[in-house]
C-alpha positions in Angstrom: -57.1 39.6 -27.5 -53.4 40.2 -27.9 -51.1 41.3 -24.5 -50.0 44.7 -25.1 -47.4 46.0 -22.1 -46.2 49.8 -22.5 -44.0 51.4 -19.7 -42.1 54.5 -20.2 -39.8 56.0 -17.8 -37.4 59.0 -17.3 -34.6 59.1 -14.6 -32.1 61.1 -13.6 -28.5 60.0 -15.3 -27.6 58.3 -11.8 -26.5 54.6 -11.8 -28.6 54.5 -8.2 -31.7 53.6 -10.9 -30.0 50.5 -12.5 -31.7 48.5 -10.0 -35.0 49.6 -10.5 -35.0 49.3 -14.1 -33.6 46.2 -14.2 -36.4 44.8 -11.8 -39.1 46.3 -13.7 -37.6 44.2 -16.8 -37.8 41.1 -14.7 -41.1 42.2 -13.7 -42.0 42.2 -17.7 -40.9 39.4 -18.1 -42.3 37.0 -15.5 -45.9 38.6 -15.8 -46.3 37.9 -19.8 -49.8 35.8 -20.2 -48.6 33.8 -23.2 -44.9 33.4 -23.1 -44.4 29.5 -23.3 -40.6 29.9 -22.3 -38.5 29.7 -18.9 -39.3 33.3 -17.8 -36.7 33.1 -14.8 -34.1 33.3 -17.7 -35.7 35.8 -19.6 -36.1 38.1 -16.6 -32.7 37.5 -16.0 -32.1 39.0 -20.0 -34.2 41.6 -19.7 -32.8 42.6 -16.2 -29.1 42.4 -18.0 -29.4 44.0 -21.2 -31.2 47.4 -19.3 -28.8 47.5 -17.1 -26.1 47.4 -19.5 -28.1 49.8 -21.7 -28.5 52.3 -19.3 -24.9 52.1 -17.8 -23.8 53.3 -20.7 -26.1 55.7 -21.4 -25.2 57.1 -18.3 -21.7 56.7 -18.0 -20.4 56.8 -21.7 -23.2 58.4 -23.9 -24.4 61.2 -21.0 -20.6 60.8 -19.2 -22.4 61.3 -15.8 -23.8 64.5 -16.7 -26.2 65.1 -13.8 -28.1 67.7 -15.5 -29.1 64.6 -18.1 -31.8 61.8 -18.2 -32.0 58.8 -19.4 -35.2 57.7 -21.2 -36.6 54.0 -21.3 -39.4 52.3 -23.4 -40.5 48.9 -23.4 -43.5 48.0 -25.2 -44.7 44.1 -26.1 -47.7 43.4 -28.2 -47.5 40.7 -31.5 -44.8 38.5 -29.5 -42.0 41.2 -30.0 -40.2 42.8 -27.0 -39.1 46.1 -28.0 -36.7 47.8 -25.2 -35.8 51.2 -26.1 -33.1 53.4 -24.1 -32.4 56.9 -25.3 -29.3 58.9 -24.1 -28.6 62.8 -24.9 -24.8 62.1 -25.8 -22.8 62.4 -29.1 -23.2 58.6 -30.5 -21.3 55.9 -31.8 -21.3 53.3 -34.4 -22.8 50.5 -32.6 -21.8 48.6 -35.6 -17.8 49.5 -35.5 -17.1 47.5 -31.9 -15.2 44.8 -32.4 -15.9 41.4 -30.7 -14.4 42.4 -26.7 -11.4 40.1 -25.6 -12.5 39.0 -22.1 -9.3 38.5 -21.0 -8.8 41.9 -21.2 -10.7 43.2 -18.0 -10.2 47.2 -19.3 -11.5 46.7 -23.1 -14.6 48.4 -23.5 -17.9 46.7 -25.6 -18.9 44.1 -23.8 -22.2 45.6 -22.6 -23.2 46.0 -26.3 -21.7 42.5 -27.1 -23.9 40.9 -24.8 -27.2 43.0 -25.3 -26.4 41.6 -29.3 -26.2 38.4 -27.7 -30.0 38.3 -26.2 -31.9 40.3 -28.5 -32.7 39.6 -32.0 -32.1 42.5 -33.3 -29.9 46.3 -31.7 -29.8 49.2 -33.5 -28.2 52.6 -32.2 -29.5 56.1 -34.3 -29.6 59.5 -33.6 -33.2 61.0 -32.7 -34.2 64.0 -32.1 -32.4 65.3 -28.4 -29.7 62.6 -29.0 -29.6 58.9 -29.7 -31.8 55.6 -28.9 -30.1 52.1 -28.6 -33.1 50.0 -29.4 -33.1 46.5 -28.5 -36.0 43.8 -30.2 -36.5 40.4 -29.3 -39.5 37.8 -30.5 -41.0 35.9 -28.0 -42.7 32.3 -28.4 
């Protein structure tokens, strides 16, 4: 029987929940039956890329609107990790950031650089009530 792992959860647009949601991707992580790989690092990936997901859906995409949510799904079955965060804001063009200088401690884009740099695959479109940053990653 293949593992099959759903959680969906709304919170308020209030960086307070970073925490939790990056703990229940840690949680994800070091619970998976069949993963044959070092799942300390992997929780620590899957604790970094929500984080940085939801921070800015809740500080650029919803600009600290209050009176928005942020929505996150994360669902494994077939080996693949798909982490999706939707935000009610205008949208970007995930694809139109430019590699961040890190010398430059005021540039914007590195939370999407290194989300791009854990996952196999990032996509950002608009959906119905706004947009969804959705994040996949295979796991052996």
């Amino acid at each position: 029987m293949n593992e099959k792992i759903e959680v969906d959860i709304k919170v308020p647009n209030q960086t307070r929940y970073l925490g939790l949601i990056g703990k229940i991707g840690e949680d994800i992580a070091r619970t998976l039956k069949k993963y044959q790989g070092d799942r300390e690092e992997l929780a620590y990936h899957l604790n970094l890329v929500l984080t940085e997901a939801m921070a800015n859906a809740i500080c650029h995409a919803n600009e600290g609107d209050p009176d928005k949510e942020v929505h996150i799904s994360i669902t494994f079955a077939d080996r693949v990790l798909n982490i999706k965060v939707y935000d009610q804001g205008q949208g970007f063009d995930v694809n139109s950031l430019p590699t961040p200088d890190f010398k430059n401690l005021e540039e914007h884009g590195r939370g999407i650089y290194i989300i791009r740099t854990l996952m196999d695959r990032v996509t950002y479109e608009k959906h119905a009530h706004g947009n969804v940053l959705e994040m996949q990653k295979t796991l052996n």
